[in-house]
PDB file of N, CA, C and O in Angstrom:
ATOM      1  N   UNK A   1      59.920  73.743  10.361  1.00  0.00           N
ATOM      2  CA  UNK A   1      60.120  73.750   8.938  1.00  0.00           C
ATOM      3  C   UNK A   1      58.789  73.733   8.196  1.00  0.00           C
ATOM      4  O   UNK A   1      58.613  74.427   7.195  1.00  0.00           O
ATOM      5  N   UNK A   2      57.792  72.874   8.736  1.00  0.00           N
ATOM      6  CA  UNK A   2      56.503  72.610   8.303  1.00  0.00           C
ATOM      7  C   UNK A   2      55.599  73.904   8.532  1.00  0.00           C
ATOM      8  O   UNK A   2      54.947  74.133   7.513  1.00  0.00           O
ATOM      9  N   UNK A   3      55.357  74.820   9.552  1.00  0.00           N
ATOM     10  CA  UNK A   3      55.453  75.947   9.982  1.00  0.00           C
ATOM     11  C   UNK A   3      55.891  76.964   8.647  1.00  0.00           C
ATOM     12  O   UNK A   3      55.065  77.541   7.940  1.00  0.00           O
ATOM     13  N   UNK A   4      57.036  77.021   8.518  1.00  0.00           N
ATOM     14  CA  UNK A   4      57.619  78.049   7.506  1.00  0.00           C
ATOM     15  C   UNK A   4      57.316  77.714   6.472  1.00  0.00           C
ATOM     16  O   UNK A   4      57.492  78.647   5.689  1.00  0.00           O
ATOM     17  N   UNK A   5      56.919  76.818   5.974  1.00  0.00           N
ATOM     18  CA  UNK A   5      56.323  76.629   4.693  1.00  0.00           C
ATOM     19  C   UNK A   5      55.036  76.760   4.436  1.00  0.00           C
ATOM     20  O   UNK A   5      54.785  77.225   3.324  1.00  0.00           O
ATOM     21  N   UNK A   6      54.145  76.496   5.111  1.00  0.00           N
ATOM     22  CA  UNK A   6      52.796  77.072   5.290  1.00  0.00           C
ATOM     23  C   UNK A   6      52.494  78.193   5.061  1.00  0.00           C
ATOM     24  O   UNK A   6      51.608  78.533   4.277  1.00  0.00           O
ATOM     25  N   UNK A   7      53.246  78.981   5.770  1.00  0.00           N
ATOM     26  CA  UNK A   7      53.188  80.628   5.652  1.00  0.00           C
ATOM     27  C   UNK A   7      53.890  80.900   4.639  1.00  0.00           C
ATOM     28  O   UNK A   7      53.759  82.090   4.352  1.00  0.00           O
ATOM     29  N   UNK A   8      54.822  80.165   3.714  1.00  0.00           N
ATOM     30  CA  UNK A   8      55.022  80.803   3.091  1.00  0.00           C
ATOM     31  C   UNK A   8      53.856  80.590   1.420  1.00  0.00           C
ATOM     32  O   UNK A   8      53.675  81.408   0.518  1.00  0.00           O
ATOM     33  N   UNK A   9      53.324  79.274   1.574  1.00  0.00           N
ATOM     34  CA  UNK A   9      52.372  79.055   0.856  1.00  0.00           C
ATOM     35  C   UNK A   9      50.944  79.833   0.921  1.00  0.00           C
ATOM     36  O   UNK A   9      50.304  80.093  -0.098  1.00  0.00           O
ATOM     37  N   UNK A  10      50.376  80.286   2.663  1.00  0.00           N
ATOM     38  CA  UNK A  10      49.666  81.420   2.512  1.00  0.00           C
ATOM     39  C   UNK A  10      50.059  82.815   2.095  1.00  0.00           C
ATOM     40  O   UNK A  10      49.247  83.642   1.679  1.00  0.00           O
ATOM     41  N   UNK A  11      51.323  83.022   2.228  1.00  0.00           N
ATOM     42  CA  UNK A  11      51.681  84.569   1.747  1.00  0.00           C
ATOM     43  C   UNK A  11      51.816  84.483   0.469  1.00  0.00           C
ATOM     44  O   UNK A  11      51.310  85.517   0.033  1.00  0.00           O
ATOM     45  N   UNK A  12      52.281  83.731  -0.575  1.00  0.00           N
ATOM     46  CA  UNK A  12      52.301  83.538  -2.233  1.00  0.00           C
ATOM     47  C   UNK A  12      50.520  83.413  -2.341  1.00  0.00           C
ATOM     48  O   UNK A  12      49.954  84.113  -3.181  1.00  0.00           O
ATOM     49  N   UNK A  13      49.684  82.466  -1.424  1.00  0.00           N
ATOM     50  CA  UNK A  13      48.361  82.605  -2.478  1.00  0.00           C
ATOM     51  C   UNK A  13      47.534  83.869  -1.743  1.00  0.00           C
ATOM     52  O   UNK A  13      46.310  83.761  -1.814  1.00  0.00           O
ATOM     53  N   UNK A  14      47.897  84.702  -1.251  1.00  0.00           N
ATOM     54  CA  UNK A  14      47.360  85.911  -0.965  1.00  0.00           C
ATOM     55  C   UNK A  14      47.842  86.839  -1.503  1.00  0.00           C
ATOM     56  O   UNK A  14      47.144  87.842  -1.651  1.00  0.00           O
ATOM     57  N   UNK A  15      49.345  86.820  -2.031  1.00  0.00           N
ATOM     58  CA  UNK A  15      49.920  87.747  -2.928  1.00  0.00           C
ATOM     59  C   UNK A  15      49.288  87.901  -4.496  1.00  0.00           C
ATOM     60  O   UNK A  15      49.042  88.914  -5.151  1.00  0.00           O
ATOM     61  N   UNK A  16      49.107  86.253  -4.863  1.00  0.00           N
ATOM     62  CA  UNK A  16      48.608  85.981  -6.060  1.00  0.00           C
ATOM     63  C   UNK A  16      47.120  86.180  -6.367  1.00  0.00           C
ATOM     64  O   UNK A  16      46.685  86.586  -7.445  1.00  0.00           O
ATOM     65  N   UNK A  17      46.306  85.806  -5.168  1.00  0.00           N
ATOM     66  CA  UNK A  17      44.436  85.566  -5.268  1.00  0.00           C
ATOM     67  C   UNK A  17      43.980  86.341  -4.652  1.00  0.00           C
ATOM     68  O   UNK A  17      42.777  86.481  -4.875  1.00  0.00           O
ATOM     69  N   UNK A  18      44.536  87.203  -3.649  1.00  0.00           N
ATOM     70  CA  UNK A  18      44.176  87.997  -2.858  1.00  0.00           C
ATOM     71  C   UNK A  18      42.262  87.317  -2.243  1.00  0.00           C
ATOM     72  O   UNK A  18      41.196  87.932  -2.216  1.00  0.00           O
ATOM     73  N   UNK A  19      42.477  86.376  -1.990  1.00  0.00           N
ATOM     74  CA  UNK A  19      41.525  85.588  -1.532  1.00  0.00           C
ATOM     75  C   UNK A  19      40.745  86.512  -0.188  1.00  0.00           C
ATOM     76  O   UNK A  19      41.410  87.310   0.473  1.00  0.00           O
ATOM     77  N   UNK A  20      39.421  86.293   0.055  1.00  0.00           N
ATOM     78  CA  UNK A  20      38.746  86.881   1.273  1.00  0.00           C
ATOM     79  C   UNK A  20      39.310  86.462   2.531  1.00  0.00           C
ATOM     80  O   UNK A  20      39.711  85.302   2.634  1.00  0.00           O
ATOM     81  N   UNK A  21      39.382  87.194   3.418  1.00  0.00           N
ATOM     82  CA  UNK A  21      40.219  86.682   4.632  1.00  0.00           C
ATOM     83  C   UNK A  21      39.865  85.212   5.335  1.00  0.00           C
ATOM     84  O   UNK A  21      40.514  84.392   5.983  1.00  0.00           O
ATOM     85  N   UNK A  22      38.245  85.332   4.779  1.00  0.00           N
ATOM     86  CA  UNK A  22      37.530  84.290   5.224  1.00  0.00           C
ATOM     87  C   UNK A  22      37.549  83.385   5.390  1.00  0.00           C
ATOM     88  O   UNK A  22      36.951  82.720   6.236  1.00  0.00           O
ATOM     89  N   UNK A  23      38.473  83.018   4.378  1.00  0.00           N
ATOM     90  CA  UNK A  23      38.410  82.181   3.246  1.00  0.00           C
ATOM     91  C   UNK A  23      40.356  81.484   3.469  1.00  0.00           C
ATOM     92  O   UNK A  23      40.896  80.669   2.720  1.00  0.00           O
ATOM     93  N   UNK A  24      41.028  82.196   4.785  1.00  0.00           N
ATOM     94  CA  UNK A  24      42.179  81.837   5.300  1.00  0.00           C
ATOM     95  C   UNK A  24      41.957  81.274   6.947  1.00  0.00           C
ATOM     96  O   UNK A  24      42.688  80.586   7.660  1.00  0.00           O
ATOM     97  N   UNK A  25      40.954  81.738   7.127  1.00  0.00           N
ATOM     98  CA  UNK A  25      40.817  81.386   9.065  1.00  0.00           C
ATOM     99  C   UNK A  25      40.341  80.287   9.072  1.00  0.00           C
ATOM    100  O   UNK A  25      39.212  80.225   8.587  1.00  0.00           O
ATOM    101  N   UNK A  26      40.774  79.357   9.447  1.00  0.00           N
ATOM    102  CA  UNK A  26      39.577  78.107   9.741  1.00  0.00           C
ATOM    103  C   UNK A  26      38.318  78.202  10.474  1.00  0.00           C
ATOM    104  O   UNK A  26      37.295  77.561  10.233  1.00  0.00           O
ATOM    105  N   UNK A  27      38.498  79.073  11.398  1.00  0.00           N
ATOM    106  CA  UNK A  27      37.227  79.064  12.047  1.00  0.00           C
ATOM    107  C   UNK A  27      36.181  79.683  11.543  1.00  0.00           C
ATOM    108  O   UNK A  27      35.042  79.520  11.980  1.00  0.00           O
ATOM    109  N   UNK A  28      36.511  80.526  10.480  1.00  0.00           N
ATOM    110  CA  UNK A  28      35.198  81.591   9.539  1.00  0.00           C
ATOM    111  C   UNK A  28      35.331  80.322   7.904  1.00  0.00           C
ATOM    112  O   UNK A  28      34.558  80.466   6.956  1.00  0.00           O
ATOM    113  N   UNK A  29      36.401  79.229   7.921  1.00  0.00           N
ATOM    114  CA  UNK A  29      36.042  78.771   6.940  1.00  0.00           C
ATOM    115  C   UNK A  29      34.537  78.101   6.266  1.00  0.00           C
ATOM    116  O   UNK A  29      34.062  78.258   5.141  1.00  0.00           O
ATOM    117  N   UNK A  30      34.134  77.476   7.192  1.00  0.00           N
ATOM    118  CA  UNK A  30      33.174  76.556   6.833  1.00  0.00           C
ATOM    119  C   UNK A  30      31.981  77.538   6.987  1.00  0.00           C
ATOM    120  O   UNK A  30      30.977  76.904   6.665  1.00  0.00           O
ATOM    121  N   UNK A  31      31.716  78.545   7.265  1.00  0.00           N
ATOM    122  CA  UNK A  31      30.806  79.173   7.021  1.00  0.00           C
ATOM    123  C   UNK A  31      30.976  80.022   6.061  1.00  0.00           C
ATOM    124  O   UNK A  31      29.992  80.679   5.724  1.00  0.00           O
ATOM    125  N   UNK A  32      31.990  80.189   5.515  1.00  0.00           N
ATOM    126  CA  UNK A  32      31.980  81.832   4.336  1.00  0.00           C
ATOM    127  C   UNK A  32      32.082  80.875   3.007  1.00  0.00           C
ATOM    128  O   UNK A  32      31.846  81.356   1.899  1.00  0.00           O
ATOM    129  N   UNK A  33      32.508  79.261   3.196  1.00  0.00           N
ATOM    130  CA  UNK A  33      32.236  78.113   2.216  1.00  0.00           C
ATOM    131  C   UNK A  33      30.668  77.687   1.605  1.00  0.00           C
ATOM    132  O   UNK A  33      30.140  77.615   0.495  1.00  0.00           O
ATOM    133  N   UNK A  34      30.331  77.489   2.816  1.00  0.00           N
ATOM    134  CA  UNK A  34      28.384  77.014   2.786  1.00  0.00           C
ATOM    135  C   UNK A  34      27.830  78.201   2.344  1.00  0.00           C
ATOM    136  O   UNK A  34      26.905  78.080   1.541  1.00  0.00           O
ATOM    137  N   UNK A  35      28.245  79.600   2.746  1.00  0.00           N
ATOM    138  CA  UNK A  35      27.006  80.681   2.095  1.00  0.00           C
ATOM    139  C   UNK A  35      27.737  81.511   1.136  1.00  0.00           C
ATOM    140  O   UNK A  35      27.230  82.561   0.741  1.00  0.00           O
ATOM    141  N   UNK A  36      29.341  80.972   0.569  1.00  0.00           N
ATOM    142  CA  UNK A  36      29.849  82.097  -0.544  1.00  0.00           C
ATOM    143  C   UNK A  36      29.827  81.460  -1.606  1.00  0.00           C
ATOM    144  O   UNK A  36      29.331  82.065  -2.556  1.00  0.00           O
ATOM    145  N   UNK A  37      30.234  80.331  -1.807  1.00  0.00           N
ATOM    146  CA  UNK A  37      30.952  79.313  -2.284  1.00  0.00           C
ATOM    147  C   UNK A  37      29.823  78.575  -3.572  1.00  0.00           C
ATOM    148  O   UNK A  37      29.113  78.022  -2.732  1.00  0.00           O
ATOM    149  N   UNK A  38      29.456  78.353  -4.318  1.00  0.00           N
ATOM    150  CA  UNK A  38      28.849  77.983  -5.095  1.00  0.00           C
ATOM    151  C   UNK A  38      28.876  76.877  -5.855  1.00  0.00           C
ATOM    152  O   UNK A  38      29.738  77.058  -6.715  1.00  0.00           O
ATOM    153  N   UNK A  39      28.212  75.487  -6.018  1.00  0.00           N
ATOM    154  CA  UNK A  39      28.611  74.253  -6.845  1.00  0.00           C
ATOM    155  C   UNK A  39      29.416  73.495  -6.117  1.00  0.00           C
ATOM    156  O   UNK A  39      29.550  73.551  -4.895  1.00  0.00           O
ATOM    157  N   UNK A  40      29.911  72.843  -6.799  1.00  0.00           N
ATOM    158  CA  UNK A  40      30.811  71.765  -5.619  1.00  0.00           C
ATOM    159  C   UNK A  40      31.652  71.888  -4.986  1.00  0.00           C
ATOM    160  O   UNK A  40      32.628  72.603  -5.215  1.00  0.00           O
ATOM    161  N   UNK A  41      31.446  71.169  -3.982  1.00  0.00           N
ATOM    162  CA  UNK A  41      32.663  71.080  -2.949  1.00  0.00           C
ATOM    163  C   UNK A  41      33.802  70.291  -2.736  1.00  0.00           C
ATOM    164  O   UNK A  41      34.451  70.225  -1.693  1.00  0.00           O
ATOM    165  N   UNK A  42      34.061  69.527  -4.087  1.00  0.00           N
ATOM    166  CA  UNK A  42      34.986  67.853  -4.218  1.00  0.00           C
ATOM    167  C   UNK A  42      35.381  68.047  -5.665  1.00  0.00           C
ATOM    168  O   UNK A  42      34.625  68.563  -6.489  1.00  0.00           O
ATOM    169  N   UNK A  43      36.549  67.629  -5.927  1.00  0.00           N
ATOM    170  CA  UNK A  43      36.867  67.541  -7.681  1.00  0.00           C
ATOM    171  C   UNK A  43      35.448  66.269  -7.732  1.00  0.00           C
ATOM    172  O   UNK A  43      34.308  66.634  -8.018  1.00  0.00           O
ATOM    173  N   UNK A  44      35.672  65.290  -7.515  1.00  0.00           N
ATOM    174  CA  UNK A  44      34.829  64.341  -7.918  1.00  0.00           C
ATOM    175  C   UNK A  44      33.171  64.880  -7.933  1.00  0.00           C
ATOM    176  O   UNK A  44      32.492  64.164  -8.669  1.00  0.00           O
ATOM    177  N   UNK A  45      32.722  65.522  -7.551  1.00  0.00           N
ATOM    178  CA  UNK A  45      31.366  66.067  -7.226  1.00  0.00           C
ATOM    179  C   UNK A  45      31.427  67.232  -8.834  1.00  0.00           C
ATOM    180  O   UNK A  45      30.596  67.301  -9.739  1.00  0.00           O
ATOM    181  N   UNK A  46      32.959  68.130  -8.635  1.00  0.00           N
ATOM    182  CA  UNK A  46      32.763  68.717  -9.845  1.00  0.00           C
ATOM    183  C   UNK A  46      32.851  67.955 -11.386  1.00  0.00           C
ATOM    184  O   UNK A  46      32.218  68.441 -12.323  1.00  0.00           O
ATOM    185  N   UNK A  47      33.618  66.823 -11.554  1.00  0.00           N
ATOM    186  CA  UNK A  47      33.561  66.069 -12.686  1.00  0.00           C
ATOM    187  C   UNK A  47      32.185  65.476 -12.708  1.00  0.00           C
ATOM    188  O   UNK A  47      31.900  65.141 -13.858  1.00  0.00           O
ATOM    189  N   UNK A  48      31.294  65.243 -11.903  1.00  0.00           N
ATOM    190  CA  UNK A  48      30.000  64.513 -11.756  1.00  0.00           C
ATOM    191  C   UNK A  48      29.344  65.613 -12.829  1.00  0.00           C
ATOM    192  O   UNK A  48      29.077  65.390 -14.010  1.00  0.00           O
ATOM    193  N   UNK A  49      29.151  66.905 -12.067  1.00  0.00           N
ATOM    194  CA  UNK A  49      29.143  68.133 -12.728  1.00  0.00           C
ATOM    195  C   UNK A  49      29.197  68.599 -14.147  1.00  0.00           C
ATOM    196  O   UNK A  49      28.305  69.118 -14.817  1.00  0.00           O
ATOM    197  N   UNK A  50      30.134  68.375 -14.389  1.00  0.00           N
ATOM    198  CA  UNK A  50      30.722  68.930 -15.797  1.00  0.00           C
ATOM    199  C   UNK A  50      30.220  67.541 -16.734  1.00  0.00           C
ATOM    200  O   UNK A  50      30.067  67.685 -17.947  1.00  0.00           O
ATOM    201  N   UNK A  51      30.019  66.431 -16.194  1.00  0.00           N
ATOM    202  CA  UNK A  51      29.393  65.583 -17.486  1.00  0.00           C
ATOM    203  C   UNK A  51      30.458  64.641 -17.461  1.00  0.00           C
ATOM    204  O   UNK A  51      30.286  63.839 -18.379  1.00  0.00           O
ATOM    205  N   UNK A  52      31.814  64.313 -16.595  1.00  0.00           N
ATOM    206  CA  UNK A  52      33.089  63.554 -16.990  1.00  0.00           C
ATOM    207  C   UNK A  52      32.959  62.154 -16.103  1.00  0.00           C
ATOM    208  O   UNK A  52      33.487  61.100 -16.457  1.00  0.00           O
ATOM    209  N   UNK A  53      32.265  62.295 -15.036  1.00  0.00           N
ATOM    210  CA  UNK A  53      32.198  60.952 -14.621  1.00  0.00           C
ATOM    211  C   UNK A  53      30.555  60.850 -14.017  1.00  0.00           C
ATOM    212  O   UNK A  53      30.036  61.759 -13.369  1.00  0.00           O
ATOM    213  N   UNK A  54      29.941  59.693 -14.335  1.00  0.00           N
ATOM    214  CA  UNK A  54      28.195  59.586 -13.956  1.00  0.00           C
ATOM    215  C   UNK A  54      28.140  58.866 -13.038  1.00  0.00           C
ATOM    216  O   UNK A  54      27.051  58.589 -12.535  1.00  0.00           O
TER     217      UNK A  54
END
């Protein structure tokens, strides 16, 4: 069940974002993250960011 929902949550955000494949494999994740990916990597790191929490 957990299975079928997964896929069906990757097939809606690939339908919708058409995201880089890269950016779906775990094993190409953490590298197409560190050299694509820009600014933070955490909501909390991005509110640090934007001025909302110091």
């Amino acid at each position: 069940m957990l299975n079928r929902f997964l896929e069906q949550v990757v097939e809606w955000l690939t339908e919708n974002y058409a995201p880089p494949v890269e950016a779906l494999e775990p094993a190409n994740f953490k590298h197409w993250r560190d050299t694509v990916m820009e600014g933070p990597t955490n909501y909390i790191d991005y509110l640090i960011g934007a001025g909302v929490l110091e």
